[in-house]
N, C-alpha and C positions, 0 to 999 in steps of 0.2 A: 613612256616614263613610269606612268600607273601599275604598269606590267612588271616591271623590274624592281621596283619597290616592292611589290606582294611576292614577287620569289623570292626575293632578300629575307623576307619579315618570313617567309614559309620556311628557309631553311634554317633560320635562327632557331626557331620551336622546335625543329628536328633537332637538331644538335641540343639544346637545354633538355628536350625529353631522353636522348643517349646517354646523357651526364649525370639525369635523376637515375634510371635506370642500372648504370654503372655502380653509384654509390649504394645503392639500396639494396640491388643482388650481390653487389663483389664485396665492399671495404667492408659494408657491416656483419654479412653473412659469416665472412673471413674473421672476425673479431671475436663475435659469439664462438666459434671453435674452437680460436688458440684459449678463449677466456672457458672451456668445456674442457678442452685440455691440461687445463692448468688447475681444475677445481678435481678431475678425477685423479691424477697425478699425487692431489694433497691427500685426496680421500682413501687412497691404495696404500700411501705411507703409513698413515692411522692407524690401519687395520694390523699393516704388517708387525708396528709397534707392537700394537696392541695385542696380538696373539703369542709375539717373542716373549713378550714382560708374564702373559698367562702361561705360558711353557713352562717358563722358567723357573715361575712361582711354584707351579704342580712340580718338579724334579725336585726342588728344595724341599719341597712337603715331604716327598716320597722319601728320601734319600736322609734326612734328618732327624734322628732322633735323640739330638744334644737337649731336649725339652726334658726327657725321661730320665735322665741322671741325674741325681742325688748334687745338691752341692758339694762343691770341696772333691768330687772324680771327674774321672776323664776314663773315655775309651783305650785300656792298654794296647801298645804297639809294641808285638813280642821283636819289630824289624823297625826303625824310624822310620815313620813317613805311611805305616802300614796296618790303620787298627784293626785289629781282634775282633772279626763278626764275619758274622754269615747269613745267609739269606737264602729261605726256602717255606713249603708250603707245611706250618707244624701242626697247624687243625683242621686240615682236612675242608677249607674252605675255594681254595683254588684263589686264594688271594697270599700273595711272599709275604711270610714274616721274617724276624730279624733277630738274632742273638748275638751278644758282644760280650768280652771280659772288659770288666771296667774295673778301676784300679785309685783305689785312696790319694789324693795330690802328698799330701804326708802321715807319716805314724804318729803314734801318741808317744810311744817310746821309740827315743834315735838310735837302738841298738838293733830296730825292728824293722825289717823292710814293710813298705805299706801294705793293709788286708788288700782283697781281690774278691771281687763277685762276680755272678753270671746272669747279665741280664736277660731276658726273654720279652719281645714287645708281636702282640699280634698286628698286623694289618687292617684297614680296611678299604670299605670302597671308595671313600675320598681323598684316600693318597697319604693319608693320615697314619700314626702306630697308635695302638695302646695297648700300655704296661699287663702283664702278664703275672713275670714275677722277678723279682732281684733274690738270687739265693746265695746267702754269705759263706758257707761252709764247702764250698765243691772246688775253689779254683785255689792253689795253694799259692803262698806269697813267692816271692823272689828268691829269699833266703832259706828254703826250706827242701833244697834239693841237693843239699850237702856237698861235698867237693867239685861238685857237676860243676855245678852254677843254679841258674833259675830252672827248675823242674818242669815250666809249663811247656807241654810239647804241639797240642793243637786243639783248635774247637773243629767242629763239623759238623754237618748235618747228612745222616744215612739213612733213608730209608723213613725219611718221615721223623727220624728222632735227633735228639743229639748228644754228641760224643765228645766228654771231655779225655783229652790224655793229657799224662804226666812223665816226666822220666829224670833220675836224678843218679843219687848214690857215688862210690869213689871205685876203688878195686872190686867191690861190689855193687852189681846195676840195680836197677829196678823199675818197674814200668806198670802204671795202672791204666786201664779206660773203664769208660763209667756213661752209661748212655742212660737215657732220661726220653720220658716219652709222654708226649700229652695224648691221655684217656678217659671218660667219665669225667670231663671238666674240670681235670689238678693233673699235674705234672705229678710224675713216677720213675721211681729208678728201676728197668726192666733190665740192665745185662751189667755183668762185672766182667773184666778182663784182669788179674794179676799173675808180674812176673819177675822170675829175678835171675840171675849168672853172674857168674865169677868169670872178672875177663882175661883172667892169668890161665884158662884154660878149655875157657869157650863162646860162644856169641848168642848174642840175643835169637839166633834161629833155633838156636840147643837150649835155652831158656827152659826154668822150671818154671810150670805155667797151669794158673788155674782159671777156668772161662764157665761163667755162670748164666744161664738162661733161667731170669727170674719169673718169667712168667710160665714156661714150661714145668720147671726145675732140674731139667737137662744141665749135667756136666760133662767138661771133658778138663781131665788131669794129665798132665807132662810132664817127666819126667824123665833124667839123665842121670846116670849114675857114676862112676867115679873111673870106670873105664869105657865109658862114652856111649853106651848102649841107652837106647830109647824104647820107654816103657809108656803107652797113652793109654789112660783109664774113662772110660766113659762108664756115666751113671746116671740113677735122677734121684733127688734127695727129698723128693715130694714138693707141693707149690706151698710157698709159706704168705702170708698178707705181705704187700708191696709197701715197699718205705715211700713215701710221700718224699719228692726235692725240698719242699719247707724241712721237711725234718733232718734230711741227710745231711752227715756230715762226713766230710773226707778223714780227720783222724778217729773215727770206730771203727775203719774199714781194716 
């Protein structure tokens, strides 16, 4: 009977030590996991937050330069929905800068369509612009392209510089470009393009046309005469001191 009692009482202890055993390697083991699981889960979300919200921030920087406008403008959009700039490398630092035509919200006089400027903002390495320069005389208003409509034809940037055109006029066209180039720390107006034709008897390719390389003093002159023969004159007129963009103005030209 003594016997049978101690095997009893021996395998109770086995079984209570399978039970400790069970619960200490499986249920808790298994716990700490899903609870490791659910803390790295939270911790991945964070980060991902967290680096979308920094993106997002950096493209807004980059891409924004509603800070640099004057009150009372806006960026013109020669197309709705499409504003006027361009983006390219204007000093030579291998960081995009940015140019836009920005446009008076109203006139002072209601017989006037609003003035027009042309902004210029450098870049930098924190995603950042800063102003360069606003020049009030190079971008012609709305109104001032005669039967056309609005004269303004395009900005651009070529070659490191930039390029404003115009084009307006009625039975008679006309068309200017006007490039501007930053050198010696100020912007500079380096090349003229003017041209004009009568459309009652030929087209802006037959165009009388004068093209000035300010920095050479290289010309070339075009010319069509009245029975349609083409005459081009190339010259140079010597280098004369560069008009500074502060000072330029579209009507001396």
């Amino acid at each position: 009977m003594k016997k049978i009692i101690t095997l009893i009482c021996f395998f109770m202890i086995i079984g209570l030590l399978r039970a400790c055993n069970y619960f200490s390697n499986g249920d808790i083991s298994s716990t700490e996991t899903i609870n490791n699981d659910l803390s790295y889960s939270s911790s991945n979300s964070d980060d991902e937050r967290l680096i979308s919200e920094v993106s997002n921030q950096e493209e807004k920087e980059t891409k924004d330069i509603n800070s640099l406008i004057p009150d009372g403008w806006h960026i013109f959009e020669q197309i709705k929905g499409e504003p006027v700039k361009v983006e390219g490398d204007l000093n030579k630092d291998n960081i995009l800068d940015i140019a836009a035509v920005i446009e008076k919200n109203t006139s002072v006089n209601e017989s006037e369509a609003p003035p027009r400027s042309l902004l210029i903002a450098f870049g930098n390495n924190d995603n950042t612009y800063s102003l360069s320069i606003i020049a009030d005389n190079v971008i012609l208003s709305a109104d001032e392209g005669g039967v056309f409509g609005d004269p303004f034809d395009s900005l651009k940037i070529d070659r490191g510089s930039i390029v404003v055109s115009d084009y307006g006029g009625s039975n008679w066209r006309w068309y200017n470009k006007y490039r501007f180039r930053y050198q010696a720390n100020d912007w500079y107006l380096i090349g003229v393009t003017m041209g004009s034709y009568f459309t009652g008897n030929t087209t802006m390719d037959n165009a009388d046309e004068e093209d000035y390389n300010l920095l050479t003093g290289d010309y070339i002159i075009k010319r069509t005469d009245e029975n349609g023969k083409r005459k081009v004159t190339n010259g140079n007129r010597g280098i004369n001191p560069l008009v500074k963009l502060k000072d330029f103005n579209i009507e001396n030209m």
